[in-house]
VEXBAKE-633071 format. One record per residue (C-alpha): residue number from 0; residue in one letter; z, x, y. Coordinates in steps of 0.5 Angstrom, whole numbers, plus 500, padded with zeros to 3 digits. Each point is the difference from the previous one (the first is absolute). Layout:
N
num;residuo;Z;X;Y
NUM;A;Z;X;Y
...
This chain:
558
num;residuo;Z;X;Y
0;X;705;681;592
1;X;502;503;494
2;X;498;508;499
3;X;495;502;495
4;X;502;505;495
5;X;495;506;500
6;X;499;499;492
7;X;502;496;494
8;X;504;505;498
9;X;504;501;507
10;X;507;496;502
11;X;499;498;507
12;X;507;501;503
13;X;500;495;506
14;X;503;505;504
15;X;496;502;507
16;X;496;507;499
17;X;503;502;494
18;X;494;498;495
19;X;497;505;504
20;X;504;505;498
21;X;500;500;493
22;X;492;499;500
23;X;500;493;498
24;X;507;498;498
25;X;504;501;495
26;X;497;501;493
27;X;501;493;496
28;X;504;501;494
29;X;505;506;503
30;X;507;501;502
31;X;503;502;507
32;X;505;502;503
33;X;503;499;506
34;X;505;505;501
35;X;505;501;507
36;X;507;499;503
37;X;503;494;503
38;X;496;496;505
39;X;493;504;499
40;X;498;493;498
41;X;499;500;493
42;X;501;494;497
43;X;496;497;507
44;X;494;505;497
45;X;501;497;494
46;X;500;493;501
47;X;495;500;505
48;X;495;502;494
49;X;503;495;497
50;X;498;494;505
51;X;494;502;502
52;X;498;499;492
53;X;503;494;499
54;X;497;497;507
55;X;493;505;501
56;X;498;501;494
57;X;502;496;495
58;X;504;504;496
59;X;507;496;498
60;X;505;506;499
61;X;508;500;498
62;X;506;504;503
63;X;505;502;496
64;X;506;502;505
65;X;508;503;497
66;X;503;499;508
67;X;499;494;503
68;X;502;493;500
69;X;494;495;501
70;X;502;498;507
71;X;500;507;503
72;X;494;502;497
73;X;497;494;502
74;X;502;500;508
75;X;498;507;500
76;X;493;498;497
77;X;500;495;505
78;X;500;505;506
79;X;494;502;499
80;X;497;493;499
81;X;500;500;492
82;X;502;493;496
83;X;502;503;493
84;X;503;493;498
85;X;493;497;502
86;X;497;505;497
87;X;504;499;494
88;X;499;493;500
89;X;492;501;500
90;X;502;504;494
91;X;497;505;504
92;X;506;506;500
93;X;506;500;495
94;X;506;502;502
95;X;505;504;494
96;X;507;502;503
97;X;503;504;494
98;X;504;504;497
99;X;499;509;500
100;X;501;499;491
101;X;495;494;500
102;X;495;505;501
103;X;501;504;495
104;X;499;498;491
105;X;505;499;496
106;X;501;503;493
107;X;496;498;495
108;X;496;495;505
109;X;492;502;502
110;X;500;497;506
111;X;507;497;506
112;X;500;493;501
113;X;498;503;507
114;X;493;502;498
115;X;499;493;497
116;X;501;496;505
117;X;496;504;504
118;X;495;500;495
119;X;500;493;500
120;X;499;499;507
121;X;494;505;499
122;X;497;495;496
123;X;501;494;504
124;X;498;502;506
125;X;496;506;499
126;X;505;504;504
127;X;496;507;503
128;X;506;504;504
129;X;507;501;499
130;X;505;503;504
131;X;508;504;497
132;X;504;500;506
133;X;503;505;499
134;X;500;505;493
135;X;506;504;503
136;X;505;495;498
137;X;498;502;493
138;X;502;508;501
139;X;507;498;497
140;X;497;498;494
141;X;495;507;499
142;X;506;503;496
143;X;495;503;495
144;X;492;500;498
145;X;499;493;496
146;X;503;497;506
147;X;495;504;505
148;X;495;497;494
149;X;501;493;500
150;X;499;500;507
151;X;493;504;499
152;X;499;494;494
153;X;502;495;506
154;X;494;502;505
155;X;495;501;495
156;X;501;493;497
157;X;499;497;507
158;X;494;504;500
159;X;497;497;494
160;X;502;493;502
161;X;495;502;506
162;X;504;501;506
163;X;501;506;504
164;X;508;501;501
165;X;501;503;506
166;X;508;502;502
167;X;505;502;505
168;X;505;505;499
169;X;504;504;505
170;X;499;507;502
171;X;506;504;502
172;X;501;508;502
173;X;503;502;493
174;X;494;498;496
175;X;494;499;504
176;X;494;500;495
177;X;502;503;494
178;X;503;494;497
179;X;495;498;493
180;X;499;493;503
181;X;495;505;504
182;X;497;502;495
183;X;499;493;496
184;X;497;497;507
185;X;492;500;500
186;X;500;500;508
187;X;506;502;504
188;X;501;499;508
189;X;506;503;502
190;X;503;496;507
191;X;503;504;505
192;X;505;497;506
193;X;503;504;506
194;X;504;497;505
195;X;498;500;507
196;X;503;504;505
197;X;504;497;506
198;X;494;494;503
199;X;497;503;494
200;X;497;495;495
201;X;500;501;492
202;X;494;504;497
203;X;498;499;493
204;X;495;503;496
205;X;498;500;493
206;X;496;505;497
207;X;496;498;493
208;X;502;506;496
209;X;496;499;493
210;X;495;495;498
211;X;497;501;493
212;X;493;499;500
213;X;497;499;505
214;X;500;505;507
215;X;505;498;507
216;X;500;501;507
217;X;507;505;500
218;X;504;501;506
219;X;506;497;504
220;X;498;492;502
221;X;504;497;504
222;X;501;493;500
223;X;504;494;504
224;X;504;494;496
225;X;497;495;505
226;X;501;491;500
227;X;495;500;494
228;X;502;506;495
229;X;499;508;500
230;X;493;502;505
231;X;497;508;498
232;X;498;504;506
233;X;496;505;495
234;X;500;508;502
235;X;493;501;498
236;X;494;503;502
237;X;496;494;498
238;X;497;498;507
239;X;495;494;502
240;X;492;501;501
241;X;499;503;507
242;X;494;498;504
243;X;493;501;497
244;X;497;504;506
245;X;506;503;506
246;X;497;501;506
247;X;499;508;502
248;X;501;498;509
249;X;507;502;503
250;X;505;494;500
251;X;503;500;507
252;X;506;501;501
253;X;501;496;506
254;X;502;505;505
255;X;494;503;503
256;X;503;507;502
257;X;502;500;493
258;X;493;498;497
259;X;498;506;504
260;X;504;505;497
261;X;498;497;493
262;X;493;502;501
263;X;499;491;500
264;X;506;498;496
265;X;504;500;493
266;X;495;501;494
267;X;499;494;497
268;X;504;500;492
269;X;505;504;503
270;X;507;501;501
271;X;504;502;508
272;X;506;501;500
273;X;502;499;508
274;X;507;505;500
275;X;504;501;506
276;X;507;499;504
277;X;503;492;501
278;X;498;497;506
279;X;493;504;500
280;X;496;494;499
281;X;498;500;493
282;X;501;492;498
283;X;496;499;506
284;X;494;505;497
285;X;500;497;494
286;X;500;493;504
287;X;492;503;504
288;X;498;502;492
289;X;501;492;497
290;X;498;496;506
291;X;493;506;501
292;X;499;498;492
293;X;501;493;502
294;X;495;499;506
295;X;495;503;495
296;X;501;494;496
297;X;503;504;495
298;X;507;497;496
299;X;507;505;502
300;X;506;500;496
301;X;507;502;505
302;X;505;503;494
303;X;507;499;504
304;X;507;501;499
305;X;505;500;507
306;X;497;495;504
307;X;499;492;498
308;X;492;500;501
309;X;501;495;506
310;X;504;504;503
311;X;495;506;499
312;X;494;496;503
313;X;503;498;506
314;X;502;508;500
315;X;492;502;500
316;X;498;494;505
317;X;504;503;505
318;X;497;506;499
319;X;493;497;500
320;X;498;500;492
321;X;499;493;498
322;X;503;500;494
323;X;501;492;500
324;X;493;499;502
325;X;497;504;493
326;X;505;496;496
327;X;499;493;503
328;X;491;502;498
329;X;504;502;492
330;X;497;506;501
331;X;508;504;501
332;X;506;499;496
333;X;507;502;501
334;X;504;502;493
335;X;507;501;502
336;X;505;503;494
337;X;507;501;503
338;X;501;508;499
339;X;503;500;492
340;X;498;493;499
341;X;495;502;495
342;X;498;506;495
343;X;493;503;502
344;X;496;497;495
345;X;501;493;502
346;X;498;502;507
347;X;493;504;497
348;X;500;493;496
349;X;500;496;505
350;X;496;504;504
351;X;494;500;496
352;X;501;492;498
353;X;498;499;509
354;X;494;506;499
355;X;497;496;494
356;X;501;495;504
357;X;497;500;507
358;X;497;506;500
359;X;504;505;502
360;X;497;507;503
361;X;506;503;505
362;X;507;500;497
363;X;506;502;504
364;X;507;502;497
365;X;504;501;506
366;X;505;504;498
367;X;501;505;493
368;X;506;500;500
369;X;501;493;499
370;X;495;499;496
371;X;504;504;494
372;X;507;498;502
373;X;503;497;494
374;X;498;507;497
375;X;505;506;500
376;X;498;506;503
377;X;496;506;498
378;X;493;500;495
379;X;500;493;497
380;X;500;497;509
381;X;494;506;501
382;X;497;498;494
383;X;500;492;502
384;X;497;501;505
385;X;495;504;499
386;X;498;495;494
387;X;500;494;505
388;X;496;504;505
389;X;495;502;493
390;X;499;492;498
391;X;498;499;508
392;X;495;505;500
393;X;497;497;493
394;X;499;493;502
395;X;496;503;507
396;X;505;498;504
397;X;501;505;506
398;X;507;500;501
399;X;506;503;505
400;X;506;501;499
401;X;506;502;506
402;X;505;505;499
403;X;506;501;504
404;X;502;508;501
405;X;507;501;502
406;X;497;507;504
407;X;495;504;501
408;X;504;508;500
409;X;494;505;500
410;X;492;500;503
411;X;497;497;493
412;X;503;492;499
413;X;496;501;494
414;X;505;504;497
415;X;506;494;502
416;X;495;495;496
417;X;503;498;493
418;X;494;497;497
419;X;495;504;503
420;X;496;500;495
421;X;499;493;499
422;X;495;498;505
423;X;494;502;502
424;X;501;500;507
425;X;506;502;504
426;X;501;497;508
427;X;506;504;503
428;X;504;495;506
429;X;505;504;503
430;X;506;501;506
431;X;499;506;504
432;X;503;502;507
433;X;495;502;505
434;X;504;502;506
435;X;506;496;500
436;X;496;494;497
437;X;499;498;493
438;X;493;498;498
439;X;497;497;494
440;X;495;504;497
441;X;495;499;494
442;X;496;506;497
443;X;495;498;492
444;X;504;506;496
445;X;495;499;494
446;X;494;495;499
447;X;498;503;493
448;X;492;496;500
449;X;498;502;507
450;X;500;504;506
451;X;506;498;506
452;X;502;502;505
453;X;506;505;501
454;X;503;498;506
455;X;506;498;501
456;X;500;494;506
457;X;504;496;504
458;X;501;493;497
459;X;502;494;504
460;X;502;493;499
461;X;497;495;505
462;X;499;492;501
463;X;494;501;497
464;X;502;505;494
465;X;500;507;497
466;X;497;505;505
467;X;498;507;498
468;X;499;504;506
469;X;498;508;501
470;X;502;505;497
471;X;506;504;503
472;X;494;505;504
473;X;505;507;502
474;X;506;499;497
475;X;502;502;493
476;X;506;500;495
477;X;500;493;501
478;X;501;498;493
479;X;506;506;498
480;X;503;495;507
481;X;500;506;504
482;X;494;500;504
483;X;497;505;505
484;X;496;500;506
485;X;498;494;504
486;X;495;494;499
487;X;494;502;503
488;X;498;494;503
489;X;508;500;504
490;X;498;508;502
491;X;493;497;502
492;X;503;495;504
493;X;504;504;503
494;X;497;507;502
495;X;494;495;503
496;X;503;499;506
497;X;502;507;500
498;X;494;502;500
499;X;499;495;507
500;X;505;503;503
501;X;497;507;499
502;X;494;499;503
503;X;503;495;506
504;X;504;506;502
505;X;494;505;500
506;X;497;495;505
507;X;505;499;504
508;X;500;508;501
509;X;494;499;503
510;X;499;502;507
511;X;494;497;502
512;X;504;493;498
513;X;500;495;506
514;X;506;496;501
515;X;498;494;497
516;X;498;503;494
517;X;506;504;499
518;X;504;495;501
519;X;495;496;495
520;X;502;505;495
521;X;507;500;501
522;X;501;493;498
523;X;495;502;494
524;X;505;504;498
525;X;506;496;502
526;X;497;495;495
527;X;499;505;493
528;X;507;502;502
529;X;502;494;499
530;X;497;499;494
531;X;502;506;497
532;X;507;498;502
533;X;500;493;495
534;X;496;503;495
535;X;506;506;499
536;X;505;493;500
537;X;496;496;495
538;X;499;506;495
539;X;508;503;501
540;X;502;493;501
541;X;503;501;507
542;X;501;496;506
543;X;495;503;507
544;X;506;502;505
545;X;498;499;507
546;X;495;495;499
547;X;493;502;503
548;X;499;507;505
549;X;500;498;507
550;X;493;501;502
551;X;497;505;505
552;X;502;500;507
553;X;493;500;505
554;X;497;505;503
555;X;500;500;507
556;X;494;501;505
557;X;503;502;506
């Protein structure tokens, strides 16, 4: 279905999200400019807003091109479905393959052979577009201002036939964007192509540099050159309208010794973030977070980037979470973007596509550090994703995001956290040695719109799912990983048989005591012993020597 322009002024481009960039679309009438180097996809941006004239909007156009022999242009525009030769017999589209000088006037001459034609074609099928692919071809004939002025005649003649030029040219290191071209141009947008890294893929952004007239969204947009032409993932702070009344109660986490410490759960509309050390459950975390939304009959969104999604569903059934069940009921979606595969925005944009919708309320991005890949490291990842998290929490979406920590050196993980700042609510999952053993511990370390709980915990994984136990009574320094003292349950468990040996042997002292009755209270004591003997084995993780004691001789009556 064809896109209506916002005005009668306005020139819809027919390239996704891009109208909503310029406000609109592009002003009817004006010239632009598509500026960048070689395989940025100009000429594709050039000619998609060509088609989509010429087959959306009932807008026939022209393309003059310098370099290209017609089949090449045609098996190039085929690749993206566009007929150009059908298009040319509906007299829909013309094509023009000319000659640099043909652009310019002759001496003595008002108008080129060229500009009649063209004029012509106008008239017969009253053309509204036309793209010059690619005005660098005519820099070697610039060698003095009236051939700089006939290039300006060149495109105001076009104008007043009624046609809004649009042009490519390349962009290169030397000049970047001072040529006068720029400056002729009503609108510019300069395209950006970096080559990805090893297993990387290519990232491409255009940047609208000038639009005369009327306002633009500015930035750094990133776009994709997909089967169909160019799609734009815009960098902006547009977002969708939010629910119109946000529940206040506490959204479960879906771990009930974490809700515990939450005063109830996370705040609904903000943003968690569950840091901690691999292997310390935070996807499974994650994993009681959705399916707890899903079984209130609320949609969940699982953004993903190293398991396929049904290998990560059959992770969480194992763990108890019935992940596949929420999804057969349509109310959680797996998303899986390969790590680097695609820029942020695209995942933000598709993201948003499944919250509007299915009604989306708990979202998990599962891991940060993935989600910002295709970004080089430094302030532009911090900023991405302080964004993303900034467009979740406009849409009313209380969202999750994992973070992997390398290590945690001192007493305060916070300070090992990156983008701390990012999330209202901070769940630290951790690796600790207690006594020769390594535990997982999970303390809140921030949860800025209600009380919590300070505690750090024992947190284990069972059949059933996360478990959240005690927390670590008579022991401190465990964080810092050099805990000291002694569990108090172990020290309890310990010391009671203690406490009946004592009091056994204060019996036994007693010589009032018959024999029955002191061999009863050896026995008493033989079993306490033995106790304490297995407990101080379980707890030092050492065999009982021996076996049990030999029980006590009987007294003899004679």
């Amino acid at each position: 279905m064809a896109e209506t322009a916002a005005s009668a002024g306005r020139l819809p481009t027919g390239v996704p999200r891009l109208d909503g960039l310029l406000g609109g679309g592009l002003l009817r009438g004006r010239s632009l400019l598509l500026k960048g180097p070689p395989g940025s996809g100009k000429t594709t941006l050039g000619m998609q807003m060509l088609v989509a004239g010429a087959t959306s909007y009932g807008e026939p156009g022209l393309l003059l091109t310098f370099e290209q022999v017609p089949e090449q242009l045609y098996e190039d525009a085929a690749g993206f479905g566009w007929d150009l030769p059908e298009l040319a017999r509906q007299n829909r589209l013309q094509v023009f393959f000319i000659q640099p000088r043909e652009v310019l006037e002759h001496p003595g001459r008002h108008e080129t052979r060229l500009l009649a034609r063209i004029e012509d074609w106008v008239a017969e099928t009253g053309a509204r577009r036309i793209l010059v692919d690619s005005i660098s071809h005519l820099r070697p004939l610039y060698t003095g201002e009236d051939a700089r002025a006939m290039f300006m005649n060149f495109i105001l003649r076009l104008k007043q036939m009624g046609l809004t030029p649009v042009m490519t040219a390349e962009l290169t290191v030397e000049d970047g964007l001072r040529d006068f071209d720029v400056y002729l141009a009503d609108a510019v947008f300069e395209l950006s192509f970096a080559p990805g890294a090893a297993h990387q893929p290519d990232r491409r952004e255009l940047r609208i540099a000038k639009t005369r007239g009327h306002d633009h969204v500015p930035g750094a947009h990133p776009y994709d050159i997909g089967p169909e032409g160019i799609v734009i993932y815009p960098h902006d702070p547009v977002s969708i309208a939010g629910p119109s009344a946000a529940p206040t109660a506490p959204r479960s986490s879906g771990v009930v010794g974490l809700d515990l410490l939450l005063g109830g759960g996370y705040s609904p509309g903000s943003t968690v973030l569950a840091a901690g050390l691999s292997g310390t459950f935070k996807t499974t975390l994650a994993g009681h977070f959705l399916t707890a939304a899903a079984d209130r009959g609320e949609g969940a969104l699982w953004i993903h980037f190293l398991e396929e999604s049904a290998e990560l569903t059959r992770a969480m059934e194992g763990r108890g979470l019935a992940v596949g069940r929420a999804r057969e009921a349509g109310r959680l979606f797996l998303r899986r973007h390969p790590p680097g595969a695609h820029p942020v925005e695209r995942i933000l944009h598709e993201a948003e596509q499944t919250i509007r919708d299915n009604g989306v309320s708990a979202v998990v991005v599962d891991g940060l550090d993935e989600l910002t890949l295709t970004l080089a490291e430094g302030e532009r990842r911090h900023e991405a994703a302080l964004w993303f998290a900034e467009r979740l929490r406009a849409v009313g979406a209380t969202a999750l995001f994992t973070q992997r920590l390398e290590r945690v050196t001192g007493r305060n993980p916070l300070s090992e956290i990156a983008m701390a700042e990012l999330a209202d609510t901070i769940v630290y999952l951790g690796l600790v040695e207690i006594e020769s053993r390594l535990e997982k511990v999970i303390s809140v370390l921030k949860h800025r719109r209600g009380a919590a709980v300070e505690d750090l915990r024992s947190i284990q994984c069972t059949p059933h799912g996360l478990n959240v136990s005690d927390r670590f009574v008579g022991l401190s320094g465990v964080l810092a990983g050099a805990p000291l003292g002694r569990r108090k349950a172990q020290i309890e468990n310990i010391f009671q048989p203690l406490y009946f040996v004592r009091d056994f042997l204060g019996v036994a002292q007693d010589p009032g005591l018959d024999p029955a009755q002191r061999a009863e209270v050896l026995n008493s004591l033989s079993d306490q012993t033995g106790k304490l003997i297995e407990l101080l084995g379980q707890y030092f993780d050492e065999p009982t020597v021996g076996g049990p004691p030999p029980a006590p001789a009987k007294e003899s009556r004679a």
